[in-house]
N, C-alpha and C positions, 0 to 999 in steps of 0.2 A: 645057583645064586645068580642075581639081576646083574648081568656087567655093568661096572660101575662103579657099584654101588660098594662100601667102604664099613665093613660089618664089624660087630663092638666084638673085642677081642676075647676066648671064651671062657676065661679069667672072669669078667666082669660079668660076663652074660649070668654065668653060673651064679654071682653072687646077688645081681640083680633079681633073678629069678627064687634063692632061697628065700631073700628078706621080703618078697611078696611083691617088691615093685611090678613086674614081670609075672603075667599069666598064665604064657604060650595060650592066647585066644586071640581069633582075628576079632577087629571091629564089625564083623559080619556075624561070629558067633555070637558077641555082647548083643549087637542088635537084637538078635531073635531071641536072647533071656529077655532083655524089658521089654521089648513089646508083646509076648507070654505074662510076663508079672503086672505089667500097667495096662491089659488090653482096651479094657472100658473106659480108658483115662482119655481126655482130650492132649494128642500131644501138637496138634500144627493149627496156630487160629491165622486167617490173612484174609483182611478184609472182610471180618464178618464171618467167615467160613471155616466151622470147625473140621480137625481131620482127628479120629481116636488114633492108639496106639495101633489096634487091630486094623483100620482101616490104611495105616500107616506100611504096615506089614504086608500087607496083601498087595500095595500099589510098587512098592520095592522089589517084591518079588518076582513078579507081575512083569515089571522092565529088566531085572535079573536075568529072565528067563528069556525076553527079546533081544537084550546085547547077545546070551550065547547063540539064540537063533541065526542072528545076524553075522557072527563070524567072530564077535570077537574073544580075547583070548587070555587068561591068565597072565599077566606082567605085561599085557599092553596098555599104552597111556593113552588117556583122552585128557586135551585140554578144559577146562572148566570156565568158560565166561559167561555161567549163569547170574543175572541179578533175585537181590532177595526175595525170592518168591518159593513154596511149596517145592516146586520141582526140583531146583537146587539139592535139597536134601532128598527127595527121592532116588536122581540120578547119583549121589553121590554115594549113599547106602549100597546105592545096585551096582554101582561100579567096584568098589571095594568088597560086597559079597565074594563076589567070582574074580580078586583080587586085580580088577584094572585100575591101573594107578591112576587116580585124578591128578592134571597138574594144576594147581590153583593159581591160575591164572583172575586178572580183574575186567569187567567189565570196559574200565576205560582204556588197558592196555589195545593198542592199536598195529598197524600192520608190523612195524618195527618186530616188537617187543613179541608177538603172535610167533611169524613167521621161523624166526627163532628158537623156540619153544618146540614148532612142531620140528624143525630138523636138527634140532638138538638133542631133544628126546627118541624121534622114532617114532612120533606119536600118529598111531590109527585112527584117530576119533577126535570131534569138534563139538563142545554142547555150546550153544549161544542162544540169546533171545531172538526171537523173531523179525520185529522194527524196532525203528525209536525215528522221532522225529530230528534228528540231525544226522543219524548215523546209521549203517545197516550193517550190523554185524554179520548176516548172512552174507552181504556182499565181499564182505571182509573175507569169510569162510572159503568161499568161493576165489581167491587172489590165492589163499594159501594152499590151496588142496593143487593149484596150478606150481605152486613151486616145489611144494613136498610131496611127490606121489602115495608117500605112504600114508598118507591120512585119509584114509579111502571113507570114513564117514562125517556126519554131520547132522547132529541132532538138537533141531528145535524147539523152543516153548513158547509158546502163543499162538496164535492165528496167522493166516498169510503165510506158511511155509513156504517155500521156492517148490517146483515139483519134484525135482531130484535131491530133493534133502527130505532128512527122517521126522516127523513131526511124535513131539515126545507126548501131545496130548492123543494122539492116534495110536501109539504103542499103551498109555495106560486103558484106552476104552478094549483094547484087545485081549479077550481074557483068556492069555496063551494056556495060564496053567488049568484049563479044561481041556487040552490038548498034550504038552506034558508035564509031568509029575514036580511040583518044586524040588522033591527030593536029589534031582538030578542035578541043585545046585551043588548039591556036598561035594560033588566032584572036581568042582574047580575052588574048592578053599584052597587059598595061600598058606606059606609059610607064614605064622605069625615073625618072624625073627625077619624077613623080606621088608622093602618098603610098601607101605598102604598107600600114601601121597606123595605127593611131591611140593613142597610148599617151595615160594621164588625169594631171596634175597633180595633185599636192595642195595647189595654190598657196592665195595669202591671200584668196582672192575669198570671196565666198558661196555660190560654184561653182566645180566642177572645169573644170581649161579643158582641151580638146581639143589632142591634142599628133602634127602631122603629118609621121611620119617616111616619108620618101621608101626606092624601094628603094634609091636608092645610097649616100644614108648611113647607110643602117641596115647594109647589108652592111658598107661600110668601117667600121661601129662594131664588131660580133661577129668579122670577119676577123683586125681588128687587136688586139683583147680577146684572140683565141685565141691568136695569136703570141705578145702579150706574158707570159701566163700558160701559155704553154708545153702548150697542147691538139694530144693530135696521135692516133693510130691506137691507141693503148697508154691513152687515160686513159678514166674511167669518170666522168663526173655527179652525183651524186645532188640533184636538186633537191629539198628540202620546203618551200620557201616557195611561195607561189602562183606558178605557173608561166606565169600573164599578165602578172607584175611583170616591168617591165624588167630587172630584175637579173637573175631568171631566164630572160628570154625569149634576151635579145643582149649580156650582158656577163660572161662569153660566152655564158652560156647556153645552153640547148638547141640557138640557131643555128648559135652558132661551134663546140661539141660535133661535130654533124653535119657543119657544113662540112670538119672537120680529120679527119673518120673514124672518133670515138669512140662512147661507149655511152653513151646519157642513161637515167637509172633515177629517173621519176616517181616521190617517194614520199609514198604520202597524207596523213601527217601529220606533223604538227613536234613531236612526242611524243620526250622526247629515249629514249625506248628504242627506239620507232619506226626513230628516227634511227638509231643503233647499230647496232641490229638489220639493217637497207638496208647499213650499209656492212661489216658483217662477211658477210652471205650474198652481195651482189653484189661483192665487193671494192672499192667506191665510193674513184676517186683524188683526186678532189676536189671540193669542195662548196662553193655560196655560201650565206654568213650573213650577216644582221646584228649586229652584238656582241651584243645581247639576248641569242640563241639559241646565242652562241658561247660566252659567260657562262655560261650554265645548262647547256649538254657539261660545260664544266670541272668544275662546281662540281660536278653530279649524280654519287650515290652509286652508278650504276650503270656507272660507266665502268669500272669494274675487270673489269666481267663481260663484257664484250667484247670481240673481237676486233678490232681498228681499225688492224690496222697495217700496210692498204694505203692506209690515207687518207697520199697524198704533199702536202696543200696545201687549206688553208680560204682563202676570197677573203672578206674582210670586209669590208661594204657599207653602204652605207643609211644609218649613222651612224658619229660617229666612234668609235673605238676607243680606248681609254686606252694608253696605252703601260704601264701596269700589267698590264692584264689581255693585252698582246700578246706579254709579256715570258712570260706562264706558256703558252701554245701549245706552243712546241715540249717544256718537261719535259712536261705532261699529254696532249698528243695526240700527239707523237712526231711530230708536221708541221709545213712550213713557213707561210707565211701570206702574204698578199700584203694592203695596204690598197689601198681604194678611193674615190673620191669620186666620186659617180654621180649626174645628175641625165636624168632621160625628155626635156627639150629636145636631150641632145647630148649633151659634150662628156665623156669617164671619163678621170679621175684614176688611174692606178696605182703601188703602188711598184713596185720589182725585186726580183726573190728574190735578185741580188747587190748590190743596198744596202746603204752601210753601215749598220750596225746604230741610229746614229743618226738616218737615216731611214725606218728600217723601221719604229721603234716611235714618231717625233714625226711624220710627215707621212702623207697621205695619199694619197702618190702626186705623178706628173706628166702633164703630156697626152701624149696618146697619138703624135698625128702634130708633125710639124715646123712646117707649116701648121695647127697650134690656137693660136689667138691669144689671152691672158688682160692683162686688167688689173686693178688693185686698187687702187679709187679712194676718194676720201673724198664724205663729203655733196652737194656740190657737184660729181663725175665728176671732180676733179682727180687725177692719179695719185698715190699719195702714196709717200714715199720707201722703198729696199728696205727691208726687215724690220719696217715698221710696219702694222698693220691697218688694213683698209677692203675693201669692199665687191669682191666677185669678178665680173669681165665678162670672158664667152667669146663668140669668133665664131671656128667652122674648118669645116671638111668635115663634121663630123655634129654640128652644133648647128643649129636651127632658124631661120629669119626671124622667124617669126610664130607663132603659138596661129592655131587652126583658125577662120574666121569670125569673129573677136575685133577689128576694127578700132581700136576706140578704147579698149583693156587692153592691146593689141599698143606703141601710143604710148607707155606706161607702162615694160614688160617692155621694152622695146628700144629700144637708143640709134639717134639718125638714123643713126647709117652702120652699124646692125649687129648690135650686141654683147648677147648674152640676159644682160639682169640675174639672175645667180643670186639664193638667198635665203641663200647663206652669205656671215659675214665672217670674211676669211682671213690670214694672213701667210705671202709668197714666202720659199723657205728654199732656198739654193745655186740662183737663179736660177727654177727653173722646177718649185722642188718647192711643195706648197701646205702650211699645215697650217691648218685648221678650227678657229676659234677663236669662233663664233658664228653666231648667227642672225640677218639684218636685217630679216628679215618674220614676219607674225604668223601663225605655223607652230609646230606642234605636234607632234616627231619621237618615235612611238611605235612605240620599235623598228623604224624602218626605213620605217613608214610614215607619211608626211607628213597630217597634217591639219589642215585652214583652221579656224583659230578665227572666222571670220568667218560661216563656214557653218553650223558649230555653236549658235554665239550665239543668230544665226537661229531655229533651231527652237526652243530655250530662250525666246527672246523669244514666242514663239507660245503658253507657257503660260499659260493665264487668270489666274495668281496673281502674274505674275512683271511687274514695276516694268521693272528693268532686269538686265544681266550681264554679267557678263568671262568668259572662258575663256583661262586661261592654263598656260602648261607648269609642271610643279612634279618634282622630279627624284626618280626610280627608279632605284633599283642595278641591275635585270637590264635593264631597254628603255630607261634613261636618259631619259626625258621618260613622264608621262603626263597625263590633261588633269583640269584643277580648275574647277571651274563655280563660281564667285563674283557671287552671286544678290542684290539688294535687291527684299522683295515689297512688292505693295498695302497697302493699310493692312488693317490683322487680320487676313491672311492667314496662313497659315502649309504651310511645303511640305517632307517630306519627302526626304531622297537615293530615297527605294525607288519614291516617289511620280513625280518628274522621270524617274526612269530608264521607269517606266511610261509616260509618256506621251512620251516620245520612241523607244522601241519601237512602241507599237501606234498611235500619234499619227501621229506622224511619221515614224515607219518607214526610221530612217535606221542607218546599218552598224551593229555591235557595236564596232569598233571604235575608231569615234568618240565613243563614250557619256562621258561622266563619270565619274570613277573616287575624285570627290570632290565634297562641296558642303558651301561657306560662306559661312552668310548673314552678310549685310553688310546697316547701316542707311545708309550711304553710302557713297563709292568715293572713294577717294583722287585728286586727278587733279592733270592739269600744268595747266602756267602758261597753257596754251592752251584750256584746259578742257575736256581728253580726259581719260578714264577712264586712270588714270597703272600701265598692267601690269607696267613694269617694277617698279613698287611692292609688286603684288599677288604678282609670282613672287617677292622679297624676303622678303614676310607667309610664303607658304606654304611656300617653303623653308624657312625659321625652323622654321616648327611642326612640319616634317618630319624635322627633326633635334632635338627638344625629342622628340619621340614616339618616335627611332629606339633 
């Protein structure tokens, strides 16, 4: 067993696995049934360029066969900060064949959040793209491989490889397996009951916590994703969120897409003509969003200029959706819509597309299996009565034990018998539907993605000018949260917004995403009765102002 790692106790395992949840088959096995069953089928379109299933198969294996050449090795991790493109899913098929653990890392995660990752993991391996015009991930590559020796590779996509890194278009034109046998990947299948990924939280910590999905819950996650949202040989994809996000990777994403026989169509950016544009040329049937980006389809002036009317269904994610903005979906997009409540420990929320309408547009779904267990408890883990708020606890078939080598935040996160503390607060509606009425932790949902005010703080506290801080959510119309740095400095000091963003860029070197999007200085901080800096206060101050300014 992976150290670490926090296995479902063999009670559960056992019952999971009778009632069919569980297959004992890796996502490497599944792999090679559908691309056997779908061979002739188009499964990868990008940019005009179809890939079959067969052809899909053969390039997976193909790199399978040059990660072992190369050295690496059953339960070693490679970090993943490929963008949406072909390769993505090639390397991540071929990694999990011969059972090395992707860690899904994003594109815009930067040296901080990177660095971390590889010496928190262990990790032997760096996929990244090649340039970008502001940034160099290789360059990035190369900082990290100087702090963590154990990351001894580095494998790119695109043109302009560095010389001492691995170009991943040079590994596909090398057709190892006329040299040796595929067969000789059987030997490095994983434990299906091991983890296959690694997906990252964006929990309350000061760190992201490692998040260890097995391959049998992750399969019975995107299987039963794909059933419920109706994926099957007829629908078409289009991912433009980051394609290492849970959302797009297995709910259903890319997985459950391929597992049922359809077309996944990477599209590089979340540019809403971008977007348009992917789903009138490839006839895209449906797409995951978060409401930010479903908000801005609607609203943008370019919807008229489009063609969109193979889109049959937006799966809306990440955050909650208004039943306002869910009510105008079908006049503007002419589709249906499914909600969702999704968190990387586990357990997805969904509505039905035959819901009544009163739960299509107030909840956010229900669980998915029979066996997902939820409670909604108050302060104290008492349950508290139907239809009232409190605190949401899942334990089923794809929710987690444990955070990845986490022993004592694991204590925290999880009840003795089980149950993964979400960070949402909820109310049960006709039994087993949810509807999201809150946050209980100190999270910050922009647009879909979660970020620790704790983490933040952090580098902000590292500024030589800076006393103390808050980072609190304050509310946006398109991404409904974004984050406000509320600063007390030294004495005579004085700091800039342009000034903090600078040096938490080249300082700190932490995502774009997580940056401040607001600063106000404060001569002190309001606090409680216990004498904590009091945020629910401060999100109070800056909501105010944000509707005083709107």
């Amino acid at each position: 067993m992976l150290d670490g790692f926090v296995p479902y106790p063999d009670s559960f395992a056992i019952k999971y696995k009778e009632r069919g949840y569980w297959r004992d088959k890796t996502i490497g096995d599944e792999f090679d049934e559908f691309v056997a069953r779908y061979w002739n089928r188009v499964a990868l379109s990008f940019q005009g360029q179809p890939v079959s299933y067969g052809q899909l198969g053969a390039r997976v294996n193909r790199l399978a066969l040059h990660f072992v050449n190369l050295g690496l090795k059953t339960y070693d991790r490679m970090i993943f900060q490929l963008p949406n493109e072909p390769e993505a899913i090639y390397c991540f098929y071929a990694a999990v064949k011969i059972g090395v653990i992707p860690i899904a890392a994003l594109p815009a995660h930067r040296e901080a959040e990177i660095s971390y990752f590889a010496r928190f993991t262990g990790a032997r391996a760096h996929a990244v793209p090649s340039g970008g015009k502001e940034f160099s991930h290789q360059g990035l590559s190369r900082k990290i491989r100087q702090q963590a020796p154990e990351l001894a590779y580095t494998f790119v996509s695109g043109p302009g490889v560095d010389e001492d890194f691995i170009s991943i278009a040079g590994l596909l034109e090398d057709r190892i397996e006329e040299r040796v046998s595929v067969e000789a990947l059987k030997k490095y299948r994983p434990d299906p009951m091991e983890p296959a990924v690694f997906q990252l939280s964006g929990g309350t910590t000061g760190v992201p916590k490692v998040i260890p999905r097995t391959h049998n819950d992750y399969s019975a996650n995107y299987r039963r994703a794909a059933e419920l949202t109706h994926m099957g040989v007829d629908s078409v994809m289009g991912i433009a969120i980051p394609i290492n996000h849970n959302f797009a990777m297995s709910s259903p994403g890319f997985l459950g897409t391929l597992y049922s026989g359809g077309r996944v169509v990477p599209v590089a950016s979340t540019k809403t003509e971008a977007v348009f544009e992917a789903i009138e040329k490839e006839k895209i049937t449906v797409m995951p969003t978060p409401p930010a980006l479903l908000i801005r389809w609607m609203e943008s002036e370019a919807l008229s200029h489009y063609d969109l009317s193979s889109l049959e269904v937006v799966l809306a994610g990440g955050a909650k959706l208004s039943s306002e903005a869910a009510k105008r979906i079908k006049p503007l997009l002419g589709c249906d819509f499914h909600q969702n409540l999704g968190m990387s420990e586990g357990m997805l929320f969904w509505s039905r597309r035959d819901d009544p309408e009163e739960i299509l547009l107030n909840t956010q779904g229900a669980p998915m299996y029979a066996d997902d267990e939820i409670r909604v408890v108050d302060e104290n883990d008492r349950d508290v009565p139907p239809g009232e708020t409190g605190a949401l606890l899942v334990r089923g078939p794809t929710t987690i034990r444990g955070y990845y080598n986490s022993p004592e935040y694991n204590k925290k996160a999880f009840t003795a018998d089980g149950f993964y503390r979400t960070e949402d607060i909820v109310r049960i509606i006709r039994g087993r539907y949810v509807s999201v009425e809150g946050r209980s932790k100190d999270t910050i949902n922009r647009g879909g993605e979660k970020i620790s005010a704790e983490e933040v703080e952090n580098h902000i506290l590292a500024h030589p000018k800076v006393e103390n801080c808050a980072y609190v959510a304050m509310p946006d119309r398109q991404l409904g949260e974004k984050g406000c740095a509320f600063v007390s400095l030294k004495a005579n000091r004085r700091l800039s917004f342009d000034e903090l963003i600078r040096f938490l860029k080249t300082q700190r070197r932490i995502a774009a995403f997580k940056m401040p999007e607001r600063l106000e200085l404060v001569r002190e901080f309001p606090m409680t009765k216990v004498g904590k800096i009091d945020k629910k206060e401060l999100r109070r101050i800056i909501a105010g102002k944000m509707l005083i300014n709107s």
